[in-house]
Jmol script that loads the backbone (N, CA, C; Angstrom):
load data "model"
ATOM      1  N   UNK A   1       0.820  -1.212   0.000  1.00  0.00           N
ATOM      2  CA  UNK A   1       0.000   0.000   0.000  1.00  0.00           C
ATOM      3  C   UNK A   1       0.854   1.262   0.000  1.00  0.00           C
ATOM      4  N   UNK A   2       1.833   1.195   0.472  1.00  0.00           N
ATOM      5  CA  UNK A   2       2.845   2.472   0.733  1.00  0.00           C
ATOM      6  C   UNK A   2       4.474   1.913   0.150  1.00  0.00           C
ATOM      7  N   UNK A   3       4.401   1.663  -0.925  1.00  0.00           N
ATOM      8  CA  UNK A   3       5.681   1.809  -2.218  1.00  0.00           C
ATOM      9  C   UNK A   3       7.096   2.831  -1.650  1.00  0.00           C
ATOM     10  N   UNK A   4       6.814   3.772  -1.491  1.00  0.00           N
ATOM     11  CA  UNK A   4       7.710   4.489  -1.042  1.00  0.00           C
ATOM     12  C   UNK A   4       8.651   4.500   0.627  1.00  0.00           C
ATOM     13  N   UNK A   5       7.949   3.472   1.106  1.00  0.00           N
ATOM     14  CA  UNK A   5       8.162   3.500   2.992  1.00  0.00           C
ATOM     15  C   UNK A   5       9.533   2.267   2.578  1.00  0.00           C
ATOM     16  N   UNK A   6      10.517   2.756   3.121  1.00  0.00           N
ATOM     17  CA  UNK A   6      11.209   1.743   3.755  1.00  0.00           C
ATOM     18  C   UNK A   6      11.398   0.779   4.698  1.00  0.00           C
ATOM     19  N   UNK A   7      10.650  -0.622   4.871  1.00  0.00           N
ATOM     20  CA  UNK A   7      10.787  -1.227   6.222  1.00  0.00           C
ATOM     21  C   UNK A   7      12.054  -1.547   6.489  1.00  0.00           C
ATOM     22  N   UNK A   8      11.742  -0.857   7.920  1.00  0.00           N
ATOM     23  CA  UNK A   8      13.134  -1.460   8.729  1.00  0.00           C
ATOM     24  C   UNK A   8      12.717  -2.148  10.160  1.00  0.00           C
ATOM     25  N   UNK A   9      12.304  -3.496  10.086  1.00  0.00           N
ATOM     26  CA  UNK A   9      11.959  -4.279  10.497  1.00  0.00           C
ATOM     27  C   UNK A   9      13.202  -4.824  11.993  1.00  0.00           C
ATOM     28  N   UNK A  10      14.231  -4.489  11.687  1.00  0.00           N
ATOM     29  CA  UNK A  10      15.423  -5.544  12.627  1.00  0.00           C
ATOM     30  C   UNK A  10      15.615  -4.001  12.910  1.00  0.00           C
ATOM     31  N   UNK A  11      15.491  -2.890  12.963  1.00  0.00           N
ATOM     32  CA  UNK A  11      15.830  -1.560  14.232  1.00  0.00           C
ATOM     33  C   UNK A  11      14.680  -1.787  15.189  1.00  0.00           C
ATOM     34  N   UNK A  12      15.742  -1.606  16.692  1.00  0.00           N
ATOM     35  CA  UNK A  12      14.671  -1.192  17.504  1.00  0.00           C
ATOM     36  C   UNK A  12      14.069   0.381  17.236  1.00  0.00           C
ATOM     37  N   UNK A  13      14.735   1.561  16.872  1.00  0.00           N
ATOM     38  CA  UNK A  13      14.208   2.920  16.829  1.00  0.00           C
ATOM     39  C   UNK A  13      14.423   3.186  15.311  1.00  0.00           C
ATOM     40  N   UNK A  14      13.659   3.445  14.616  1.00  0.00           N
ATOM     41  CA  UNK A  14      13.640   4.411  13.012  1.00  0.00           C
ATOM     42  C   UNK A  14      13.985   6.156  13.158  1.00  0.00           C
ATOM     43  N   UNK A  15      14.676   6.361  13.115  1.00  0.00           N
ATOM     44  CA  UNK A  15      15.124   8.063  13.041  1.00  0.00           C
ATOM     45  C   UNK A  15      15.149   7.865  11.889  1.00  0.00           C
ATOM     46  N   UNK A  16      13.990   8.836  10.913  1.00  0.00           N
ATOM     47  CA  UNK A  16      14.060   9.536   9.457  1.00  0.00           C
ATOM     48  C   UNK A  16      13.533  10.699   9.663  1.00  0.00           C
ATOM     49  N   UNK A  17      14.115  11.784   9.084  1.00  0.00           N
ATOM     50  CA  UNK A  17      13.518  12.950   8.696  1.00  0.00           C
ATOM     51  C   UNK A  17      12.817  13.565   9.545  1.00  0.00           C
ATOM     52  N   UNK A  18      12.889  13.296  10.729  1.00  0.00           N
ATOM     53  CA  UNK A  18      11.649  14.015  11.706  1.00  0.00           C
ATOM     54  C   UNK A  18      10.539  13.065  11.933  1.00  0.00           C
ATOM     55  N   UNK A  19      10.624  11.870  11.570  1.00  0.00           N
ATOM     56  CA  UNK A  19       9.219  10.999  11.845  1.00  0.00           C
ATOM     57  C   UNK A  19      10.372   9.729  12.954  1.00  0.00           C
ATOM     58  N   UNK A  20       9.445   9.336  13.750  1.00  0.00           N
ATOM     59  CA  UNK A  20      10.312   8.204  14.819  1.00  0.00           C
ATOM     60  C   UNK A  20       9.331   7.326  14.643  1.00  0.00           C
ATOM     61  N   UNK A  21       9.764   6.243  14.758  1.00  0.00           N
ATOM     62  CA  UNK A  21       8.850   4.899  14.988  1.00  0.00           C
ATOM     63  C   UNK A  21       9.949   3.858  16.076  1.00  0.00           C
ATOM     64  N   UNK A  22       8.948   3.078  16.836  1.00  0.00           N
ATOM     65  CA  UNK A  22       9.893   2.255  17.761  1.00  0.00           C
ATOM     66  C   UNK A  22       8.749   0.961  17.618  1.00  0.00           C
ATOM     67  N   UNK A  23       9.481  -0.010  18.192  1.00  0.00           N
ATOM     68  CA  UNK A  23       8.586  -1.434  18.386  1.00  0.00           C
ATOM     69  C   UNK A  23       8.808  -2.123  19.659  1.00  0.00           C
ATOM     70  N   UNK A  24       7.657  -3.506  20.038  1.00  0.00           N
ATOM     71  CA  UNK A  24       8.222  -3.951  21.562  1.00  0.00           C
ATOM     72  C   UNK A  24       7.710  -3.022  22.720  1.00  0.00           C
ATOM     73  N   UNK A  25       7.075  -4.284  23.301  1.00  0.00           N
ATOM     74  CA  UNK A  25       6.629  -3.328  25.035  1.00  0.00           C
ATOM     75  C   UNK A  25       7.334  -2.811  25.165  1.00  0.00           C
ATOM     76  N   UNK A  26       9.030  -1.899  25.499  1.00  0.00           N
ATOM     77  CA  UNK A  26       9.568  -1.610  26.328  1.00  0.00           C
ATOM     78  C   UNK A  26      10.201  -0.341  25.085  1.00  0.00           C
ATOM     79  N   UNK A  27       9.484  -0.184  23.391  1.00  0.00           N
ATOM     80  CA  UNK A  27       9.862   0.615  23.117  1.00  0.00           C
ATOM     81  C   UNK A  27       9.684   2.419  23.578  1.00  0.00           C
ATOM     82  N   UNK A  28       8.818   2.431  24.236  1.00  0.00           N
ATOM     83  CA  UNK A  28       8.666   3.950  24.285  1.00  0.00           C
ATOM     84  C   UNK A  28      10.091   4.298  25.431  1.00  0.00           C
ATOM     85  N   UNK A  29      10.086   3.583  25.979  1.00  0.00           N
ATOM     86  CA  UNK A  29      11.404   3.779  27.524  1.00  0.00           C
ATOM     87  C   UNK A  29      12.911   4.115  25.942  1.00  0.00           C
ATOM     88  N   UNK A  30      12.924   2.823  25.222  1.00  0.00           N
ATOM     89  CA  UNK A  30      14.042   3.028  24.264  1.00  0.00           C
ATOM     90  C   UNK A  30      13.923   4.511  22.938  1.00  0.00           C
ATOM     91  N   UNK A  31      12.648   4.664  23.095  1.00  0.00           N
ATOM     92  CA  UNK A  31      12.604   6.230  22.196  1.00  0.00           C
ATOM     93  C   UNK A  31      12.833   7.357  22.861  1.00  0.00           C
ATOM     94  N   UNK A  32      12.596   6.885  24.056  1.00  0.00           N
ATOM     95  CA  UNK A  32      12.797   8.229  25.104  1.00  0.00           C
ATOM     96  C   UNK A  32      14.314   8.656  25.403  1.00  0.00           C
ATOM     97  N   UNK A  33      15.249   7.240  25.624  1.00  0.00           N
ATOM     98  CA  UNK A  33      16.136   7.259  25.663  1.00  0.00           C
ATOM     99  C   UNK A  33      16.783   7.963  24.249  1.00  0.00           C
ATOM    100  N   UNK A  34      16.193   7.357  23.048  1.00  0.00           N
ATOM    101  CA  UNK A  34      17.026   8.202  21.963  1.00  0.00           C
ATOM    102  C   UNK A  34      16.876   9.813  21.965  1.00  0.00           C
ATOM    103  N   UNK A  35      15.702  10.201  22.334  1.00  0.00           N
ATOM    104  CA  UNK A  35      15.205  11.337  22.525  1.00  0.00           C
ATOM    105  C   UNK A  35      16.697  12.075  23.343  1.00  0.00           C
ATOM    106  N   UNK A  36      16.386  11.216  24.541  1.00  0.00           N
ATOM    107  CA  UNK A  36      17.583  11.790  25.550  1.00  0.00           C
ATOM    108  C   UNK A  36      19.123  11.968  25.276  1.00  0.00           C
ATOM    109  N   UNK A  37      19.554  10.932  24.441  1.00  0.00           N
ATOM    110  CA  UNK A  37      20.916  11.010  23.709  1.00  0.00           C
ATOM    111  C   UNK A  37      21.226  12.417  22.472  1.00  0.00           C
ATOM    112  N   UNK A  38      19.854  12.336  21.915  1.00  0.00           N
ATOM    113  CA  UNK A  38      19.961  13.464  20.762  1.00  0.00           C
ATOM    114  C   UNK A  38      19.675  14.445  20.935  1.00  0.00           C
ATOM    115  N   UNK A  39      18.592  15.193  22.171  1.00  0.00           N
ATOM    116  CA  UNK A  39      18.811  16.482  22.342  1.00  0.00           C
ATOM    117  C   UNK A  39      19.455  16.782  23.406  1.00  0.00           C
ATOM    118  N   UNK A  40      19.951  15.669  24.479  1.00  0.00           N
ATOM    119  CA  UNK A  40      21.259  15.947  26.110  1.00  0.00           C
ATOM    120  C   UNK A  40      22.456  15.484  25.757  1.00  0.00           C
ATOM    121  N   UNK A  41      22.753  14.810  24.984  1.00  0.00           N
ATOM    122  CA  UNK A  41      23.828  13.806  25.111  1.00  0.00           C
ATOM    123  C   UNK A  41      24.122  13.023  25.750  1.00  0.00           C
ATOM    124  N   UNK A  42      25.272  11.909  25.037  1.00  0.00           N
ATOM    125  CA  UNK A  42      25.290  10.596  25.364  1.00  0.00           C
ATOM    126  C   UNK A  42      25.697  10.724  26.999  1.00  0.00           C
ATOM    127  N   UNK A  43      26.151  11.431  27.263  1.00  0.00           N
ATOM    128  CA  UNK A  43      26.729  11.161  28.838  1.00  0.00           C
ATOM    129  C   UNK A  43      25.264  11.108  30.024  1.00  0.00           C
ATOM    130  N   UNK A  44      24.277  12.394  29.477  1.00  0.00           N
ATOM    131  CA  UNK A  44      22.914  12.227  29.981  1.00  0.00           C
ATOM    132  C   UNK A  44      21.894  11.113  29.722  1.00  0.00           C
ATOM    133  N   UNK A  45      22.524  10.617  28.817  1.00  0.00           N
ATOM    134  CA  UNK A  45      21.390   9.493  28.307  1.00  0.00           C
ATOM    135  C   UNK A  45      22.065   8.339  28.832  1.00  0.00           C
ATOM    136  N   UNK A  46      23.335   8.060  29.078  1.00  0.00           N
ATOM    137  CA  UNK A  46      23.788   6.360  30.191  1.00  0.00           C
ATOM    138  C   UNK A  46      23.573   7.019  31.221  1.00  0.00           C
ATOM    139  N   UNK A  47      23.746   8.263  31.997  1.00  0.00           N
ATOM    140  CA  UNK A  47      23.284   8.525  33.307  1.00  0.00           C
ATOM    141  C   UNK A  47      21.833   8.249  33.710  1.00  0.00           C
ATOM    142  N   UNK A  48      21.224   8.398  32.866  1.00  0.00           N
ATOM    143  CA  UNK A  48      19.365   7.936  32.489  1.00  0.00           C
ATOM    144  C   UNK A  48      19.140   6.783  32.603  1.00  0.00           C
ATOM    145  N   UNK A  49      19.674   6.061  31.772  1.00  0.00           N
ATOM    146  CA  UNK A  49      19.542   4.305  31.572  1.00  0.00           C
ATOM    147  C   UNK A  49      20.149   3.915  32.917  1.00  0.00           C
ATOM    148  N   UNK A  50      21.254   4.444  33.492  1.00  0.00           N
ATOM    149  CA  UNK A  50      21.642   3.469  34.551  1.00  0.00           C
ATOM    150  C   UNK A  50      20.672   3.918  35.684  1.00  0.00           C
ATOM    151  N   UNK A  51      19.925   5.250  35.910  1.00  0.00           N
ATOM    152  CA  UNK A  51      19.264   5.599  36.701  1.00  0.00           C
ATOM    153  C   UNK A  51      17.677   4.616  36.768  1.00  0.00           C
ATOM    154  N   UNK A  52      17.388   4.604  35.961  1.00  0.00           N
ATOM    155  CA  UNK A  52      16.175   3.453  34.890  1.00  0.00           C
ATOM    156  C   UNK A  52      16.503   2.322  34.956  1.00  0.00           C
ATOM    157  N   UNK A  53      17.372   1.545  34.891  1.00  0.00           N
ATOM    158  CA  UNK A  53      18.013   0.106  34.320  1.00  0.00           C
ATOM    159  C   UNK A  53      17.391  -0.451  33.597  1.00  0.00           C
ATOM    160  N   UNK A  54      17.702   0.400  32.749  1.00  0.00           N
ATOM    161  CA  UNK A  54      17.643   0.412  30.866  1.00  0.00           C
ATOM    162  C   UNK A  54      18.606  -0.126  30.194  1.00  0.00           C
ATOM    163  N   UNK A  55      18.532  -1.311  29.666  1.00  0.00           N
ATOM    164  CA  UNK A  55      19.699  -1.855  29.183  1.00  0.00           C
ATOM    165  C   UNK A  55      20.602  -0.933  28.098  1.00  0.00           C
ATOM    166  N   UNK A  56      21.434  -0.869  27.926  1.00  0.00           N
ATOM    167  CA  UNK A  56      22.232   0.279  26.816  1.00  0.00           C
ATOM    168  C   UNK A  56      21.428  -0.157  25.407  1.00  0.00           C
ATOM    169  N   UNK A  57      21.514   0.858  24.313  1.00  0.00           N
ATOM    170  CA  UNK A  57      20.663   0.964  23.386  1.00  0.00           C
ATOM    171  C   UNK A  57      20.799  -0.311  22.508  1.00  0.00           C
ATOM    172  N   UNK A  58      20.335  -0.952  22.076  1.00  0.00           N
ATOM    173  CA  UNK A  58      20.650  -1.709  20.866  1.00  0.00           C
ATOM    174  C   UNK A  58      19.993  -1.511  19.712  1.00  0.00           C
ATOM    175  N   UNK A  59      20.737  -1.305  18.711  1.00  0.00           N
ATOM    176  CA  UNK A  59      20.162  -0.561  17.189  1.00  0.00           C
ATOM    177  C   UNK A  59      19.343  -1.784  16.693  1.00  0.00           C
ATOM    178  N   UNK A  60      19.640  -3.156  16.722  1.00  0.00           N
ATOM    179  CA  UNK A  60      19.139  -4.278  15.917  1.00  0.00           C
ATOM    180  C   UNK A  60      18.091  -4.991  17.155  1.00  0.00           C
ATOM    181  N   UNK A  61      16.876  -5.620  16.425  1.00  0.00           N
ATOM    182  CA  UNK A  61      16.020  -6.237  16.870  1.00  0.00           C
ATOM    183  C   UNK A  61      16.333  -7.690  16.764  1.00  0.00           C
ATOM    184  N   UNK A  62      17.360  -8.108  16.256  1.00  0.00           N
ATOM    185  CA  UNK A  62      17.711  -9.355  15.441  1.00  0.00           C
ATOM    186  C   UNK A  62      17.486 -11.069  16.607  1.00  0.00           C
ATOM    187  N   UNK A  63      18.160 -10.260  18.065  1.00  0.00           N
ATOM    188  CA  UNK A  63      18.242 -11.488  18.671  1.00  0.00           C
ATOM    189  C   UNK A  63      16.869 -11.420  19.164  1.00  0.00           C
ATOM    190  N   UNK A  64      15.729 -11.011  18.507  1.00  0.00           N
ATOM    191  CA  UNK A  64      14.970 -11.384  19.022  1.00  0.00           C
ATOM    192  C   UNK A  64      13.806 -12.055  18.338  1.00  0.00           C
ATOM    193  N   UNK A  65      14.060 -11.667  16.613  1.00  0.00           N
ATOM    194  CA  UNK A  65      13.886 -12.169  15.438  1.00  0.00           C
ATOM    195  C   UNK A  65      13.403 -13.945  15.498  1.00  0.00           C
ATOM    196  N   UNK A  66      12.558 -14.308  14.752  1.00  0.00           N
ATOM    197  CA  UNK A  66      12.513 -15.704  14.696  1.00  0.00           C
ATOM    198  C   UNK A  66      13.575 -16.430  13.345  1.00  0.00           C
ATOM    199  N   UNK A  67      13.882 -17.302  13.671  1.00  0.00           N
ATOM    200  CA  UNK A  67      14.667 -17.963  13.018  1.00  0.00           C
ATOM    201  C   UNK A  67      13.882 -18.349  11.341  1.00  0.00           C
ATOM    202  N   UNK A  68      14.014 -17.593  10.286  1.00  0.00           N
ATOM    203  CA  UNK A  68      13.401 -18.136   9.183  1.00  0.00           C
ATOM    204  C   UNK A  68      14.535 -18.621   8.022  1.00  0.00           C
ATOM    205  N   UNK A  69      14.493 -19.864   7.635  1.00  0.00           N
ATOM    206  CA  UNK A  69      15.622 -20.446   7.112  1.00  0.00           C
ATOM    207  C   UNK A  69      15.413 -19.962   5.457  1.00  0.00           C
ATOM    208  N   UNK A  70      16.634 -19.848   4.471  1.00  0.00           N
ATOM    209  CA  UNK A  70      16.296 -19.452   3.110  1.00  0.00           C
ATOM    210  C   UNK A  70      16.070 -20.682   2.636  1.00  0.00           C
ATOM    211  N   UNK A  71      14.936 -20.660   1.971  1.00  0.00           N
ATOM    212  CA  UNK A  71      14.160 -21.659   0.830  1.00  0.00           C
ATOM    213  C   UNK A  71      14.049 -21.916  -0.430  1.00  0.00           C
ATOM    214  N   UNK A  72      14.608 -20.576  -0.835  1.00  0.00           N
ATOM    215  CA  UNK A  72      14.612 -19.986  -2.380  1.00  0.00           C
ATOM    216  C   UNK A  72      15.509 -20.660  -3.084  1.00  0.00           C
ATOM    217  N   UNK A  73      16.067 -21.661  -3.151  1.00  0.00           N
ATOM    218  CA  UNK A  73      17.348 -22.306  -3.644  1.00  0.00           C
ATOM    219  C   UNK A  73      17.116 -23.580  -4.027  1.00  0.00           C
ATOM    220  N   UNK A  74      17.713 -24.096  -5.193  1.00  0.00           N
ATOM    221  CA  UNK A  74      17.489 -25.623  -5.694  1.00  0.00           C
ATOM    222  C   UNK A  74      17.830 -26.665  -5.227  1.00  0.00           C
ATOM    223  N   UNK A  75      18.770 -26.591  -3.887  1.00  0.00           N
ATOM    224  CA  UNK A  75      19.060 -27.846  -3.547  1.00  0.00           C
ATOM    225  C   UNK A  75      17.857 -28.293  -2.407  1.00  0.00           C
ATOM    226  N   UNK A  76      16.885 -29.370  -3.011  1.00  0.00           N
ATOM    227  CA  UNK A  76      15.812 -29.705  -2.241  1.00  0.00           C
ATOM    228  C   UNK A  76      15.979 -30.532  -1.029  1.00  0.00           C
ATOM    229  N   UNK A  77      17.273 -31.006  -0.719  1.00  0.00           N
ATOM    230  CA  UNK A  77      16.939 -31.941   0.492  1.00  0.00           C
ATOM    231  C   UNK A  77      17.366 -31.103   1.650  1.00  0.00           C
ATOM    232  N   UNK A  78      18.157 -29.652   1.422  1.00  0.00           N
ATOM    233  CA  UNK A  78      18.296 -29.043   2.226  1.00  0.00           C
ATOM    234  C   UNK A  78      17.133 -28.122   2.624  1.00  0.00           C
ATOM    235  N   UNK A  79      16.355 -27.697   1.649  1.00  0.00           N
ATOM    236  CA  UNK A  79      14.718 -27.096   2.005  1.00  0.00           C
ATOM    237  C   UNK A  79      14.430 -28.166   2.297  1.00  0.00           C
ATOM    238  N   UNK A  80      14.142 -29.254   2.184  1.00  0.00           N
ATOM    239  CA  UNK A  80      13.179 -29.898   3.262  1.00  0.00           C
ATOM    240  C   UNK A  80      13.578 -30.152   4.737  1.00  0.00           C
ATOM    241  N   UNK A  81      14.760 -29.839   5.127  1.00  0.00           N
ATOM    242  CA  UNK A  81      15.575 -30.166   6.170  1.00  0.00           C
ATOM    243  C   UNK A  81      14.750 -28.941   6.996  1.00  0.00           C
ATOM    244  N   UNK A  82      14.958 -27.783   5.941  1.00  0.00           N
ATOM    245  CA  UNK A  82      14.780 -26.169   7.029  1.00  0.00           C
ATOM    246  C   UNK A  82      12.988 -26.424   7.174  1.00  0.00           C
ATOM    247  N   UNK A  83      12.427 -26.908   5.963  1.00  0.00           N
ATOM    248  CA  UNK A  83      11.067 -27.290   6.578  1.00  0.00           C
ATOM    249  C   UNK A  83      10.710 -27.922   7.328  1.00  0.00           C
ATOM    250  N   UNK A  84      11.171 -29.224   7.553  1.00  0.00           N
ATOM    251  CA  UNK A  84      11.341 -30.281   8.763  1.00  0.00           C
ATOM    252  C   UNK A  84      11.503 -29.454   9.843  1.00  0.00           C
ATOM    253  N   UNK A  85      13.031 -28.488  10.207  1.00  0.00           N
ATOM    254  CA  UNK A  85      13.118 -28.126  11.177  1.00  0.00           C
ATOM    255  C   UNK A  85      11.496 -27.268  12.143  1.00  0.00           C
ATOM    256  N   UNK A  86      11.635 -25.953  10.788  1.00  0.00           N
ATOM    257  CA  UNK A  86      10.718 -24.758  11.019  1.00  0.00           C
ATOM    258  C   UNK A  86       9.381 -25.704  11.198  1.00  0.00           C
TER     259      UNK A  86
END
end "model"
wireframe off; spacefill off
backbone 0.3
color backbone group
């Protein structure tokens, strides 16, 4: 529906252009924090998190990602392996 949007699916925070997006119960605490790094600086924003115990920022969502194996490929006994698994 929206051609032009870039997903960025594996960030925890999207900084574009003036628009923010975050994901995850615990994103608004991690936007706030970016908030806090970009208009106080970084020294105010770990003084924050450690005040909070806010884990330090992590840019990627990845370890939290589900495991989806590539399928797209001709060797079939190895897709059926990742299907078996998944």
């Amino acid at each position: 529906m929206f051609p032009d949007v870039s997903l960025q699916d594996h960030k925890v925070i999207v900084d574009e252009g003036g628009l923010y997006s975050s994901g995850g119960a615990t994103s608004s605490l991690h936007l706030g924090m970016h908030f806090t790094e970009k208009f106080c600086g970084k020294e105010t924003a770990n003084l924050s998190r450690r005040m909070l115990l806010i884990d330090n920022d992590h840019p990627s969502q990845t370890r939290f990602s589900m495991f989806i194996p590539q399928t797209q490929h001709t060797d079939k006994p190895i897709r059926n392996a990742h299907l078996l698994i998944e």
